[in-house]
Backbone and ligand atoms as CSV (ligand in chain L), in Angstrom:
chain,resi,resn,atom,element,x,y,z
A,1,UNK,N,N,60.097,75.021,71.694
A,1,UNK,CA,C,61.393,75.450,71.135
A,1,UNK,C,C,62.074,74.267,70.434
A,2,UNK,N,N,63.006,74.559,69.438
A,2,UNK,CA,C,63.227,73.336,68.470
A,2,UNK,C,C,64.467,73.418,69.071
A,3,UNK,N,N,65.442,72.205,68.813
A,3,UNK,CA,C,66.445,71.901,69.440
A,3,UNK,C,C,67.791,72.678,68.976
A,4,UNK,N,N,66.874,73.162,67.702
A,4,UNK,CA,C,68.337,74.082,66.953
A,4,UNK,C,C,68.219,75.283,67.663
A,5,UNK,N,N,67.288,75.672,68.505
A,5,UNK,CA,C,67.072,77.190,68.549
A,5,UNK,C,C,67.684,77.085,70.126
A,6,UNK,N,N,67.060,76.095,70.928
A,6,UNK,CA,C,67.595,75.769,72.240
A,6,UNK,C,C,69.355,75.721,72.271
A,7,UNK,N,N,70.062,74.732,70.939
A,7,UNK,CA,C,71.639,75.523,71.007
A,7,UNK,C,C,71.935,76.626,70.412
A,8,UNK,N,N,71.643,76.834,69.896
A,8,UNK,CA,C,71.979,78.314,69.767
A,8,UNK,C,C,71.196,79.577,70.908
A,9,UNK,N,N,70.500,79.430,71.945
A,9,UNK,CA,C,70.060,80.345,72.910
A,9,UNK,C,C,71.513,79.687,73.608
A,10,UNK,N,N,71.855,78.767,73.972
A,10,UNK,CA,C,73.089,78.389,74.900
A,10,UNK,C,C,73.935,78.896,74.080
A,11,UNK,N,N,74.848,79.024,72.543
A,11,UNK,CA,C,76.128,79.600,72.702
A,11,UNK,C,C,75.719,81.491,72.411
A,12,UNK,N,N,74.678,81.554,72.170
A,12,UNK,CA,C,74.357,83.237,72.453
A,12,UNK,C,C,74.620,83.930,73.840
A,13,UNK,N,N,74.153,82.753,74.543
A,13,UNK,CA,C,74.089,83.305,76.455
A,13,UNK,C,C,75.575,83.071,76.915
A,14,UNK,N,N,76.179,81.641,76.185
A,14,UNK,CA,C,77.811,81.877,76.775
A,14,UNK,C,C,78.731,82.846,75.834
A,15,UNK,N,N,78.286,83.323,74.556
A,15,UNK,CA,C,79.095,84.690,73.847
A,15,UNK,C,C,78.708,85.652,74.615
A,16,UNK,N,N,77.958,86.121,75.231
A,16,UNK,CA,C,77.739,87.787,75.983
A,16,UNK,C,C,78.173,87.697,77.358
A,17,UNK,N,N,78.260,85.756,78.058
A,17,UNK,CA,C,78.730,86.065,79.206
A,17,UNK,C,C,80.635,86.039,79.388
A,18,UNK,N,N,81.171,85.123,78.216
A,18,UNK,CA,C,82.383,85.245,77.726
A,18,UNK,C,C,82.723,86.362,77.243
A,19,UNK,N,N,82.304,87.633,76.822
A,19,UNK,CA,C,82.539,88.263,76.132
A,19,UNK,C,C,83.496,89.343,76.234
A,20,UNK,N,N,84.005,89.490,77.728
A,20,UNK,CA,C,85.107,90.823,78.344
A,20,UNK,C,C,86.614,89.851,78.242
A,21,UNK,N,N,86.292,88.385,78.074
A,21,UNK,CA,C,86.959,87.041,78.231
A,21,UNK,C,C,87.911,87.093,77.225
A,22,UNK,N,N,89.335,86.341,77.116
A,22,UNK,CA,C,90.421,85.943,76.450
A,22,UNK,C,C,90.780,84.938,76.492
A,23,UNK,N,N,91.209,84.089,75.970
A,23,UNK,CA,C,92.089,82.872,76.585
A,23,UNK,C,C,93.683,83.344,76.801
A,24,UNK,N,N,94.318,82.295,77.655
A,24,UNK,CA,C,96.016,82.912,77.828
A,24,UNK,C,C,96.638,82.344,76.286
A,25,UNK,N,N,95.953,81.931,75.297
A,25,UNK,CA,C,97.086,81.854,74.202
A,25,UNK,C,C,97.601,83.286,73.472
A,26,UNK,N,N,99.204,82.816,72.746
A,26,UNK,CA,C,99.379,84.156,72.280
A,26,UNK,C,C,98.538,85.217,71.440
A,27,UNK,N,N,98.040,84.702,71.428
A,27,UNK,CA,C,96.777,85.551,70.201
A,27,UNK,C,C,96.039,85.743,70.922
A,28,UNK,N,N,95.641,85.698,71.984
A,28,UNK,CA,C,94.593,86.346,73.277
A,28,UNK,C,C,93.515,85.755,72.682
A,29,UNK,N,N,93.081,84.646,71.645
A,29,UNK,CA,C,91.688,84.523,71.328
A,29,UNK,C,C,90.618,84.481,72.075
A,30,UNK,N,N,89.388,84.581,71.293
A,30,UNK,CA,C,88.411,85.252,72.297
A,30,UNK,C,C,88.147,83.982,72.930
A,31,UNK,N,N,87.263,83.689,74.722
A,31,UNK,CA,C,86.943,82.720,75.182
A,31,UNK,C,C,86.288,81.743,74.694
A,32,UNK,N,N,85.184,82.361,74.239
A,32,UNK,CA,C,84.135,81.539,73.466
A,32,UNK,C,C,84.573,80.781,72.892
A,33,UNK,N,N,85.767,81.043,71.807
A,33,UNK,CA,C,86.211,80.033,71.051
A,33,UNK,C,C,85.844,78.396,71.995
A,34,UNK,N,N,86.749,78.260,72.890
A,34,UNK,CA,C,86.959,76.943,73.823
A,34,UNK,C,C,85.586,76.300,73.873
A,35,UNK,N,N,84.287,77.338,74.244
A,35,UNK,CA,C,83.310,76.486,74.675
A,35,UNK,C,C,82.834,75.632,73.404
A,36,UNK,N,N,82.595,76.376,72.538
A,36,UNK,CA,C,82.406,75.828,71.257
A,36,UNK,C,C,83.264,75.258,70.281
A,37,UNK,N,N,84.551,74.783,71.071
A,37,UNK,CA,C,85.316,73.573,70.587
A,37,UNK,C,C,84.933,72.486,70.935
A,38,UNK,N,N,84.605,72.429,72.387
A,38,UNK,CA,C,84.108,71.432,72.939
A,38,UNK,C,C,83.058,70.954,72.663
A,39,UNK,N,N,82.008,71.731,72.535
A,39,UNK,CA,C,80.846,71.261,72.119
A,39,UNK,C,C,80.909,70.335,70.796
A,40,UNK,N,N,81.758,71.716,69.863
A,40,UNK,CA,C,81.569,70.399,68.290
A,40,UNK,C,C,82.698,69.265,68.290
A,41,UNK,N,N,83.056,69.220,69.467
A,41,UNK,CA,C,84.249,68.060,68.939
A,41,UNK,C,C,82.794,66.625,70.007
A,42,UNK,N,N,82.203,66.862,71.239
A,42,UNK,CA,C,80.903,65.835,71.332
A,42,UNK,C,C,80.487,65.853,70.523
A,43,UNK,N,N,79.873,66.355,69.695
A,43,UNK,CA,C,79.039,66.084,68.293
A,43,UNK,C,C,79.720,65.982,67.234
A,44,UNK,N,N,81.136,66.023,66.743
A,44,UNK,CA,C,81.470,65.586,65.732
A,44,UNK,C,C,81.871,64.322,65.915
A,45,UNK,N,N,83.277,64.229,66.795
A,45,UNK,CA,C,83.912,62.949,67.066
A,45,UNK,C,C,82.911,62.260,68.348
A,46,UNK,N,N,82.362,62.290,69.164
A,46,UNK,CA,C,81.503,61.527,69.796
A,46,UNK,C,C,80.264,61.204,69.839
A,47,UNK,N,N,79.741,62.316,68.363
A,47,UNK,CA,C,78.259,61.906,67.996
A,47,UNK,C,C,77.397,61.834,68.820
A,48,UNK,N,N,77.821,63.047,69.835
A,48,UNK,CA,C,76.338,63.089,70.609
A,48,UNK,C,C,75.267,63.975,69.995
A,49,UNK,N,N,74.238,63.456,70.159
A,49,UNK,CA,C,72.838,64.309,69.648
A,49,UNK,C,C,71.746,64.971,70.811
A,50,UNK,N,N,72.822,64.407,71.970
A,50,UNK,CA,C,71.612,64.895,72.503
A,50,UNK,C,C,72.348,66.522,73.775
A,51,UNK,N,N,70.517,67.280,73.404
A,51,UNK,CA,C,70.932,68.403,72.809
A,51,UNK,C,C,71.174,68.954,75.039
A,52,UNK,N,N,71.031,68.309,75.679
A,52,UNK,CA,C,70.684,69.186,77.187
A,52,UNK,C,C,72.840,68.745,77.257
A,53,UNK,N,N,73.691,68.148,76.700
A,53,UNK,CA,C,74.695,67.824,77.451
A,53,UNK,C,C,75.139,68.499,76.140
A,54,UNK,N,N,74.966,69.210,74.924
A,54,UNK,CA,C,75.665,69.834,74.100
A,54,UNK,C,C,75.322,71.420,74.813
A,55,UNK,N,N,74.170,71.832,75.373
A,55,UNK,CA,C,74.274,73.374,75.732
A,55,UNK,C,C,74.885,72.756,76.991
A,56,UNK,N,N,75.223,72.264,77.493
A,56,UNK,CA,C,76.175,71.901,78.874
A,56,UNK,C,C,77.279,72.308,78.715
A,57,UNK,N,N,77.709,71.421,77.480
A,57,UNK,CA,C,79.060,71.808,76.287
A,57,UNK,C,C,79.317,73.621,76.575
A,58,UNK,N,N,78.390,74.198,75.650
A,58,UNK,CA,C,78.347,75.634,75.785
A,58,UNK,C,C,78.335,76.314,76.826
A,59,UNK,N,N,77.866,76.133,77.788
A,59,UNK,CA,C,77.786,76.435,79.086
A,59,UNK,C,C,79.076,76.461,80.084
A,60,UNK,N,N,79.748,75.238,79.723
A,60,UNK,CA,C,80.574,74.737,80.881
A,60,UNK,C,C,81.109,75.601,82.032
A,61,UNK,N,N,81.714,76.711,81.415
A,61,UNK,CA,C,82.415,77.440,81.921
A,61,UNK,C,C,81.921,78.833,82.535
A,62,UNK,N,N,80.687,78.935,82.392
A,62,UNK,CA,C,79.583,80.536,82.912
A,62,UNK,C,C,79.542,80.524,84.468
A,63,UNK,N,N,79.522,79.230,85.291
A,63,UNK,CA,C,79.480,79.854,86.466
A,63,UNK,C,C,80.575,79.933,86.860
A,64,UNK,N,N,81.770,78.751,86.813
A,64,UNK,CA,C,83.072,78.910,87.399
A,64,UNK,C,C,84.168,80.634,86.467
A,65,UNK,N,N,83.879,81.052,85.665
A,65,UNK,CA,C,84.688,82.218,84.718
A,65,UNK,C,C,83.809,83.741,84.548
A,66,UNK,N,N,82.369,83.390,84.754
A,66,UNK,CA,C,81.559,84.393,84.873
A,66,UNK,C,C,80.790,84.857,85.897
A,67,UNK,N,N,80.225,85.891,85.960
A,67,UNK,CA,C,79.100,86.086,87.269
A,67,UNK,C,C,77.856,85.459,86.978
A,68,UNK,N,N,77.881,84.192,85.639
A,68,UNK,CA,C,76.265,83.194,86.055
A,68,UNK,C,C,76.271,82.842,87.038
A,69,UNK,N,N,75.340,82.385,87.546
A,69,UNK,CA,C,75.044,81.718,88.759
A,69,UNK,C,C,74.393,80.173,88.264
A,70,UNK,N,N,74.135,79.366,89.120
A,70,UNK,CA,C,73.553,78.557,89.135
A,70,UNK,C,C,71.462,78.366,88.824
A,71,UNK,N,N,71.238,78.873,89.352
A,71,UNK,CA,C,69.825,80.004,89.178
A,71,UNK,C,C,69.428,80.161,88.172
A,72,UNK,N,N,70.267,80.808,87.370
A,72,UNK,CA,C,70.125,81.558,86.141
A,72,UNK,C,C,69.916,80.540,85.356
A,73,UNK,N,N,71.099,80.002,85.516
A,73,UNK,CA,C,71.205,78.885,83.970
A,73,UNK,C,C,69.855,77.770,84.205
A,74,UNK,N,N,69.690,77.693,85.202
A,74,UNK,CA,C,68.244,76.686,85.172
A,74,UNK,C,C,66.956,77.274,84.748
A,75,UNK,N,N,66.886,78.712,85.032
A,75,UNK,CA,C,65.776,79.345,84.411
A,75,UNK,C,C,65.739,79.857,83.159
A,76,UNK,N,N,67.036,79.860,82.299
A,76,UNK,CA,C,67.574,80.008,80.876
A,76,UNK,C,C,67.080,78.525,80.044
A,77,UNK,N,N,67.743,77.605,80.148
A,77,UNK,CA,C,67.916,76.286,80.243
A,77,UNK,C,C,67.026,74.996,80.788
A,78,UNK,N,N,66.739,74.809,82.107
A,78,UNK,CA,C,66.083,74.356,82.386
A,78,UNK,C,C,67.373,73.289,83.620
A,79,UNK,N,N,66.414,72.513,84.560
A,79,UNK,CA,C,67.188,72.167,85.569
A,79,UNK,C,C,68.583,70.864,84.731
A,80,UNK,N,N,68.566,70.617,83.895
A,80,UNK,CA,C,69.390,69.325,83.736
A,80,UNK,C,C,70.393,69.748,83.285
A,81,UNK,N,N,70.274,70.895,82.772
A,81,UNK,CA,C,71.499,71.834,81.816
A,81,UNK,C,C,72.166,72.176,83.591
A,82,UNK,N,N,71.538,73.050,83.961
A,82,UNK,CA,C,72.295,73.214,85.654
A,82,UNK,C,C,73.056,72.463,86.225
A,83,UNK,N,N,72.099,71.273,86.790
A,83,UNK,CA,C,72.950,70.587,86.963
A,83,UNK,C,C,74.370,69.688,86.536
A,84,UNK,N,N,74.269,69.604,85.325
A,84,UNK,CA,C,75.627,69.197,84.421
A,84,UNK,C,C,76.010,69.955,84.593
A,85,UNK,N,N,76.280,71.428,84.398
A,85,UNK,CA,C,76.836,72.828,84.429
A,85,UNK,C,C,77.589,72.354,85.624
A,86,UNK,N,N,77.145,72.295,86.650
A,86,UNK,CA,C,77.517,72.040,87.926
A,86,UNK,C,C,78.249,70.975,88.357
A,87,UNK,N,N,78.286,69.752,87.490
A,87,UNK,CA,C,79.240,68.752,87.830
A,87,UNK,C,C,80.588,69.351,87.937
A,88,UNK,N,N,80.940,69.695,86.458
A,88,UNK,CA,C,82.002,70.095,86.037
A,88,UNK,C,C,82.403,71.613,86.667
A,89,UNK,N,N,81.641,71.887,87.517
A,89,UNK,CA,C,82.042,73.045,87.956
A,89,UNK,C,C,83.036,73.453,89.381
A,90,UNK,N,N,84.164,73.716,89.240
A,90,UNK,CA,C,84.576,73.737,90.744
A,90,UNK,C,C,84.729,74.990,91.371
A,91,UNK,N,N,84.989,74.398,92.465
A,91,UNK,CA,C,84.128,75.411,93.827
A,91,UNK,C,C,85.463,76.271,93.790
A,92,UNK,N,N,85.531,77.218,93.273
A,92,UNK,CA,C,86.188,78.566,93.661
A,92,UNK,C,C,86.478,79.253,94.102
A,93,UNK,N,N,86.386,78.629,95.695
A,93,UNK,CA,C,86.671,79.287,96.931
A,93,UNK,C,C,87.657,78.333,97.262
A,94,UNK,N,N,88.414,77.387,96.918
A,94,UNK,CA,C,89.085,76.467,97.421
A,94,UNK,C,C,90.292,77.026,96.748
A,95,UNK,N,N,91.783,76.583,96.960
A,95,UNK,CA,C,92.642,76.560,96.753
A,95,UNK,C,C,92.935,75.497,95.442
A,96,UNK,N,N,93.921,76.064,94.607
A,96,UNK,CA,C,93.777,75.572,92.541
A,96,UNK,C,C,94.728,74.102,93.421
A,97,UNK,N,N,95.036,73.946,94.100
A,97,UNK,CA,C,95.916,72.791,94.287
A,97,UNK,C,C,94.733,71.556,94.482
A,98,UNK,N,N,93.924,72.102,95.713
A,98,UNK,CA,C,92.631,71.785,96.075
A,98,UNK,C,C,91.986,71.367,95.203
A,99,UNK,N,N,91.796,72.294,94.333
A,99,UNK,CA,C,89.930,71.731,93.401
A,99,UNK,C,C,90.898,71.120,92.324
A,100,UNK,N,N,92.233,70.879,92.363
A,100,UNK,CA,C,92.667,70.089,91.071
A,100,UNK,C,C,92.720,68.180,91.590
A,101,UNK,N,N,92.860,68.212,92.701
A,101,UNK,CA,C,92.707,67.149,93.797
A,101,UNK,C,C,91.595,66.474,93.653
A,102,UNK,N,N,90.437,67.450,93.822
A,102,UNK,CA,C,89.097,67.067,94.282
A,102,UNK,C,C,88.407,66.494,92.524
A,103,UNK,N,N,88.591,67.271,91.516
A,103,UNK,CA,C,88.808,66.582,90.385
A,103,UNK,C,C,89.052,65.100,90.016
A,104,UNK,N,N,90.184,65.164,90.476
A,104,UNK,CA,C,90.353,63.399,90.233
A,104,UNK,C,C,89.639,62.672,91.330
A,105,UNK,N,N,89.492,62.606,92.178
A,105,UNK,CA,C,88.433,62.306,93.004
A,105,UNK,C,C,86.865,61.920,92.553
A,106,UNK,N,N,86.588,63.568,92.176
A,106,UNK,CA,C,84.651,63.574,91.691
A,106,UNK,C,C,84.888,62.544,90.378
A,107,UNK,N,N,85.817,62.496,89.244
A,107,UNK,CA,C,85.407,62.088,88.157
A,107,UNK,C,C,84.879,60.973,88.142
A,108,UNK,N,N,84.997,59.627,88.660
A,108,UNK,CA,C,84.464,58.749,88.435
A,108,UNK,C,C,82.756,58.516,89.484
A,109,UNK,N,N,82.744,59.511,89.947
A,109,UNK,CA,C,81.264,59.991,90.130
A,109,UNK,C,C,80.290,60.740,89.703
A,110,UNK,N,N,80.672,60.851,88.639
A,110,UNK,CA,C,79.887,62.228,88.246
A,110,UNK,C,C,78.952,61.519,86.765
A,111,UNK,N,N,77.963,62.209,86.559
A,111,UNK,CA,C,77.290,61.902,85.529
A,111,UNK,C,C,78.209,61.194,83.876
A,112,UNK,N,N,77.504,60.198,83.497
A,112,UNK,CA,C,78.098,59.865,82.458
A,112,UNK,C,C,78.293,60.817,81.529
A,113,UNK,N,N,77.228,62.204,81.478
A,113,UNK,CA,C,76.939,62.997,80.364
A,113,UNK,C,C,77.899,64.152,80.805
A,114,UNK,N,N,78.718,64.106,82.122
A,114,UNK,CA,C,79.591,65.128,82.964
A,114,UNK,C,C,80.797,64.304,82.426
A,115,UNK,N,N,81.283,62.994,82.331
A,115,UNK,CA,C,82.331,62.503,82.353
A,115,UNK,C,C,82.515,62.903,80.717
A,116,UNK,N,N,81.528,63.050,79.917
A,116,UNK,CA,C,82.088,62.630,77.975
A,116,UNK,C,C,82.344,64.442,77.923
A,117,UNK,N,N,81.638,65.253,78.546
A,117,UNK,CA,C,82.014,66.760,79.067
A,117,UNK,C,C,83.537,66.740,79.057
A,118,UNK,N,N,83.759,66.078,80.593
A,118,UNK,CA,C,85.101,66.220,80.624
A,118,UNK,C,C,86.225,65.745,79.810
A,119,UNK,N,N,85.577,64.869,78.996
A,119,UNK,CA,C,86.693,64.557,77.852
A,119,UNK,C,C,86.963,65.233,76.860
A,120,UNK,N,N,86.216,65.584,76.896
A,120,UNK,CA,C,85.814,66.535,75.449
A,120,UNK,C,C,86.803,67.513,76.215
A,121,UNK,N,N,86.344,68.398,77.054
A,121,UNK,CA,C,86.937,69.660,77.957
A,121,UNK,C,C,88.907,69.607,78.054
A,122,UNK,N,N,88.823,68.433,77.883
A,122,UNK,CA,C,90.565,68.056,78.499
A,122,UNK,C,C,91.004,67.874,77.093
A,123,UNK,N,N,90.429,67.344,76.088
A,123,UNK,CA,C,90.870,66.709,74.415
A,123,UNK,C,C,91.252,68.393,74.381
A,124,UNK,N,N,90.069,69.316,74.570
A,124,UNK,CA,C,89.911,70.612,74.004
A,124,UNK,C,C,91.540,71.181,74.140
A,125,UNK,N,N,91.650,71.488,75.658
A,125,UNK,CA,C,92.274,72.054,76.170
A,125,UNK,C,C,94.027,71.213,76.260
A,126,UNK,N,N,93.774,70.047,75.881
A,126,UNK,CA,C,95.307,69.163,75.659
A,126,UNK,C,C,95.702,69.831,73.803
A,127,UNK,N,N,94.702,70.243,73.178
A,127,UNK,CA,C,95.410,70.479,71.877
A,127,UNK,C,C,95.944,71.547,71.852
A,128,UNK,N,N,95.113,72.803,72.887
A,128,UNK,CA,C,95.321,74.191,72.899
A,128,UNK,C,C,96.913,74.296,73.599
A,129,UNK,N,N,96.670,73.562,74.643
A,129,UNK,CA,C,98.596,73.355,75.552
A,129,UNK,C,C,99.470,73.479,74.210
A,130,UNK,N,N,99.645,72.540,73.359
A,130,UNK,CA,C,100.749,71.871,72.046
A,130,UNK,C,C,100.968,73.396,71.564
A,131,UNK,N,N,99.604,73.892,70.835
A,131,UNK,CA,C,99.865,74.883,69.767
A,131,UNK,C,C,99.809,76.257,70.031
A,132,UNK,N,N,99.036,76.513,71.410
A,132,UNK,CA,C,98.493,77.972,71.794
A,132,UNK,C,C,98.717,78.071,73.230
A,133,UNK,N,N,99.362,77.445,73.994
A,133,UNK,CA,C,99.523,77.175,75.380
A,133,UNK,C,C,99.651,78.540,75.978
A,134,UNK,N,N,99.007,78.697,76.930
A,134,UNK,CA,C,98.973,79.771,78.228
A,134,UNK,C,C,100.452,80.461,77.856
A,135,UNK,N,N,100.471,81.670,77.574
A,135,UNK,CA,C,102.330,82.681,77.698
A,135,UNK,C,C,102.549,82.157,78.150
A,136,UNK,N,N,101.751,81.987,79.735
A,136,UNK,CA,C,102.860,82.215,81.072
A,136,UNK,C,C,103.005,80.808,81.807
A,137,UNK,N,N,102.565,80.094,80.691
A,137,UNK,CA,C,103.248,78.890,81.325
A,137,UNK,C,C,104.169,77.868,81.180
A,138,UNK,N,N,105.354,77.418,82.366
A,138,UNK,CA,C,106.412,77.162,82.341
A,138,UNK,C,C,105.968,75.679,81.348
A,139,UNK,N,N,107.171,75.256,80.831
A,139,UNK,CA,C,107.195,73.378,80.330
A,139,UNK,C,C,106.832,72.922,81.822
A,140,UNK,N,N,107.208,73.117,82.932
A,140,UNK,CA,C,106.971,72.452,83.870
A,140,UNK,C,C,105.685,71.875,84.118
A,141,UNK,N,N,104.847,73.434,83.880
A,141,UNK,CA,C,103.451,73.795,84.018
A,141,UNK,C,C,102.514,72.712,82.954
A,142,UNK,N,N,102.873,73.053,81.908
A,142,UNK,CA,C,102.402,72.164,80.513
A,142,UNK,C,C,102.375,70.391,81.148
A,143,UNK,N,N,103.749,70.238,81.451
A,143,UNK,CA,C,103.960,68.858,81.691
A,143,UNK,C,C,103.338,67.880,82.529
A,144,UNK,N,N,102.707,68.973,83.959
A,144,UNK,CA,C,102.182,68.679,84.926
A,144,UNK,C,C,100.576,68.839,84.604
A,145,UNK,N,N,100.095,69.090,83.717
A,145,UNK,CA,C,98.820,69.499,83.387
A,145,UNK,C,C,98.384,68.163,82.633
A,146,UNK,N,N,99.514,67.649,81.581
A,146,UNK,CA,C,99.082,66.699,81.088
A,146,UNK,C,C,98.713,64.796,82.059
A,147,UNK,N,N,99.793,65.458,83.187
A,147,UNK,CA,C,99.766,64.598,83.537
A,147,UNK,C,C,98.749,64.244,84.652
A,148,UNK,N,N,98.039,65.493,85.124
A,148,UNK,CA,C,97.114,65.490,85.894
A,148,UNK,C,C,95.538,65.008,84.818
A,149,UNK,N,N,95.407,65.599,84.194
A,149,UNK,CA,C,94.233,65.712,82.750
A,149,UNK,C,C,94.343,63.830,82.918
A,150,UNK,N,N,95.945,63.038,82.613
A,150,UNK,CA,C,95.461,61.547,82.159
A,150,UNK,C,C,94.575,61.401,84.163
A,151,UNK,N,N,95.255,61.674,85.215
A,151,UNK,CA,C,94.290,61.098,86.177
A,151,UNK,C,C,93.209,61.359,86.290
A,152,UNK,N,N,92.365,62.718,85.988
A,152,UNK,CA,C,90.858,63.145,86.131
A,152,UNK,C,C,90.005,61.787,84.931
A,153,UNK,N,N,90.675,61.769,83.464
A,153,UNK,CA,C,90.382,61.030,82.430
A,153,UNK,C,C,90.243,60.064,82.634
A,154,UNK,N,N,91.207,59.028,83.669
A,154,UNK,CA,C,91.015,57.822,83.935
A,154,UNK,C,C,90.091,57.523,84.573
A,155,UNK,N,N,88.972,58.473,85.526
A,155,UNK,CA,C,88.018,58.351,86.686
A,155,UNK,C,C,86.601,57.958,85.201
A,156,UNK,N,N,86.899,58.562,83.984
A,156,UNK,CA,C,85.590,58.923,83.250
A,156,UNK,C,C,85.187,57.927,81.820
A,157,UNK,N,N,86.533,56.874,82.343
A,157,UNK,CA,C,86.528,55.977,80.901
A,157,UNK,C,C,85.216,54.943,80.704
A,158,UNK,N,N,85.018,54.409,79.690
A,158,UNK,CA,C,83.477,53.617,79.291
A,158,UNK,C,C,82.086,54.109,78.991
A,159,UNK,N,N,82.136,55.491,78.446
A,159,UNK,CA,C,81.063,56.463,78.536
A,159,UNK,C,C,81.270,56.883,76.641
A,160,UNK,N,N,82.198,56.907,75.905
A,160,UNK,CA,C,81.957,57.223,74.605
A,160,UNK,C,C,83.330,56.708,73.911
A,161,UNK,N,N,83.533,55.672,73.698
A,161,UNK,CA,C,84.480,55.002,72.804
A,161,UNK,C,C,85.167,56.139,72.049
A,162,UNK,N,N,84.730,56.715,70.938
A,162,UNK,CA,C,84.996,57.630,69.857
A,162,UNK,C,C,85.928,58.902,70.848
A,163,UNK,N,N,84.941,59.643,71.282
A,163,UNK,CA,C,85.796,60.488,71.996
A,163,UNK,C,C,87.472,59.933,73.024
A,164,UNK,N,N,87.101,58.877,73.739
A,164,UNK,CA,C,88.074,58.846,74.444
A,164,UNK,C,C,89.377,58.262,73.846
A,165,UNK,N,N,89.395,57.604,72.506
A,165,UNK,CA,C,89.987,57.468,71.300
A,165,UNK,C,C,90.535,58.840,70.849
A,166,UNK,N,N,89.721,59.645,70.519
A,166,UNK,CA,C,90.532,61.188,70.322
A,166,UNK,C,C,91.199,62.077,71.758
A,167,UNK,N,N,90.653,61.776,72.779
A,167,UNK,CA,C,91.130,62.480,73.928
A,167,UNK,C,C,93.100,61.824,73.850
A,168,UNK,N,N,93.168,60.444,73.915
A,168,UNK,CA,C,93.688,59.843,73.748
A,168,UNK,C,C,94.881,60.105,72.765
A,169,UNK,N,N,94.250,60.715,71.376
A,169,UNK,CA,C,95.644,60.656,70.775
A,169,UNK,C,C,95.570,62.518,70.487
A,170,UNK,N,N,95.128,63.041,71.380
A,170,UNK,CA,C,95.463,64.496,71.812
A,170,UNK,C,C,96.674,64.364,73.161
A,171,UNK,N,N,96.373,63.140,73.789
A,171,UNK,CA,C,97.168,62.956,75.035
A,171,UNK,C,C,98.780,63.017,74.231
A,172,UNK,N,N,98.779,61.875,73.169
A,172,UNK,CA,C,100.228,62.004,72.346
A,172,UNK,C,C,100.747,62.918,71.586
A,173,UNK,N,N,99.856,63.809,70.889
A,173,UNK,CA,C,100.185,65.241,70.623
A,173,UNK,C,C,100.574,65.861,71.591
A,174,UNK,N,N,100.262,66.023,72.645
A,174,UNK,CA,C,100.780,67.037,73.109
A,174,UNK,C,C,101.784,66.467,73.875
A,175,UNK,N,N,101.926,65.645,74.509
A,175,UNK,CA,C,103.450,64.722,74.461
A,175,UNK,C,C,104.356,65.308,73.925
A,176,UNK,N,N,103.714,64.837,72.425
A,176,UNK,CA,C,105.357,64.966,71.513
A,176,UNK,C,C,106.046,66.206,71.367
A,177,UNK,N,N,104.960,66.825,71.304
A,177,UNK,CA,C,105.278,68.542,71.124
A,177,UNK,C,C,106.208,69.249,72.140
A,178,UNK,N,N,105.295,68.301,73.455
A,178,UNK,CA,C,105.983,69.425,74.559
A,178,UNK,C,C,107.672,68.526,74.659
A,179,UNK,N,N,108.057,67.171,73.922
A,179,UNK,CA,C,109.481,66.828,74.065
A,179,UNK,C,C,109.746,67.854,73.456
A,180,UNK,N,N,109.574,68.259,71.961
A,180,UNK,CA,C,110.468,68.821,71.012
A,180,UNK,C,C,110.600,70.314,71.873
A,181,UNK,N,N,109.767,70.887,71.834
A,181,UNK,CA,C,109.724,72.180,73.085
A,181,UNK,C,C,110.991,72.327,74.007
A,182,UNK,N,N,111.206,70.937,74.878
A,182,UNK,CA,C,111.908,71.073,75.706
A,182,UNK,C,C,113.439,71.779,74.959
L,1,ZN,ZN,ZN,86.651,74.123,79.567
């Protein structure tokens, strides 16, 4: 299988498993969008090429948002895609206070190719807060998100210059935004 065909079997398998999926911005856009922000913002702004931590990219979110399993994606994929899948994945039986805890904790353990994930994942999701942020969530909510995102970020720094440079001045966008907001 050629490496173009291997990403694209990963964002085919996360469009049909995203696919009943929304995000909370006002425009309800579809889920998928997110995975495949993330992905092209590692390969645009962090120039990754390599292709098992870009369907990771695509992936991220199938076992913790969907009924994938763990299983699956290794027999789709193969075991390394899984396991990355799985760094970033939290345990969903725990309490959101909990696995937001345990987050800053795992990050500075977790695979280098899990940590440029999570930057990417937080850059993604710090631009979406500014312009498309969750309805239902308070400034409080926004404020406290950003400020949790810089502690997970700080566990994952020295892994891709470029990206954490853009994570970085997504951190001040959405800053500024959420002053004027107030
Ligand atoms: Zn994500």
């Amino acid at each position: 299988m050629t490496q173009t065909t291997a990403l694209l079997r990963a964002a085919s398998f996360a469009a049909t498993k995203h696919r009943r999926q929304r995000r909370k911005d006002p425009e309800a856009s579809p889920y998928i969008n997110h995975p495949l922000a993330v992905a092209q913002l590692l390969a645009t702004v962090g120039g990754v090429t390599d292709v098992v931590l870009l369907q990771a990219a695509l992936l991220h979110d199938t076992i913790e948002d969907t009924e994938t399993t763990a299983e699956e994606l290794e027999r789709e994929f193969g075991a390394e895609v899984r396991v990355l899948v799985e760094e970033v994945t939290d345990d969903m039986s725990l309490p959101r206070a909990e696995r937001k805890r345990r987050q800053i904790e795992r990050a500075p353990h977790v695979s280098p190719r899990a940590q440029q994930l999570k930057i990417a994942d937080h850059a993604s999701n710090l631009d979406d807060l500014g312009l498309d942020a969750p309805v239902t969530w308070s400034m409080e909510k926004r404020n406290s998100y950003v400020a949790w995102s810089l502690q997970v970020i700080a566990g994952c720094r020295g892994v891709n210059a470029a990206l954490e440079a853009h994570y970085d001045e997504a951190v001040k966008r959405a800053k500024s935004r959420l002053a004027r907001q107030v």
